[in-house]
C-alpha positions, 0 to 999 in steps of 0.5 A: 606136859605131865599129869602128876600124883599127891605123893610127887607133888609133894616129894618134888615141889615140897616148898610151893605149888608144883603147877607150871613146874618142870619134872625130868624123866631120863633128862626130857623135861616135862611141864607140870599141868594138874596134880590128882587130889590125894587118895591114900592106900588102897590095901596097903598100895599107894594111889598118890605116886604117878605121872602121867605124860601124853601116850603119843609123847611117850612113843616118841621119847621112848619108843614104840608102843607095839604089843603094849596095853600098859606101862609101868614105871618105878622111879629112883631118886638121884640121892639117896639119904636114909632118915637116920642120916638126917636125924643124925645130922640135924642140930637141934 
C-alpha cells in the first residue's frame, strides 16, 4: 500500500480517482489508500511529490534499514517528451 502527494496523484491517474490504483516502484506493485490534499511550495520547494509505503514494507523490497534515520527518493519517469515536442505535434 502506498501513501501518495497531490503532484503524483495528478501526474499518475490524470484521468480519475487514484484511490485503489496500482503504482510500481522498481517493478513491486503498491495499491493507492489516500492522497494528501495539496499544499504547494514552501520557499520554492514542493510539498505535493511523494510516496509513502510502510517502513517494514521498505525493508523487506529494499533492504535493511541499518544506520538510516531517513530515505529519500527521486524519481524518473519512463519516457521522457519535452513540451515543445508536444506543442510541436499537437494539431490544432
Amino acid at each position: 500500500m502506498a501513501y501518495i502527494g497531490a503532484d503524483v496523484a495528478n501526474k499518475i491517474f490524470p484521468a480519475g480517482n487514484p484511490i485503489g490504483g496500482e503504482i510500481t516502484i522498481r517493478g513491486l506493485p503498491y495499491r493507492v489508500i489516500g492522497v494528501e490534499a495539496a499544499k504547494g511550495t514552501v520557499f520554492g520547494i514542493p510539498q505535493d511529490t511523494f510516496i509513502v509505503i510502510p517502513l517494514k514494507t521498505y525493508a523487506n523490497n529494499f533492504g535493511g534499514l541499518m544506520r538510516q534515520r531517513s530515505l529519500y527518493f527521486m524519481g524518473t519517469p519512463r519516457w521522457t517528451t519535452s513540451l515543445a515536442t508536444l506543442s510541436k505535434n499537437r494539431v490544432f
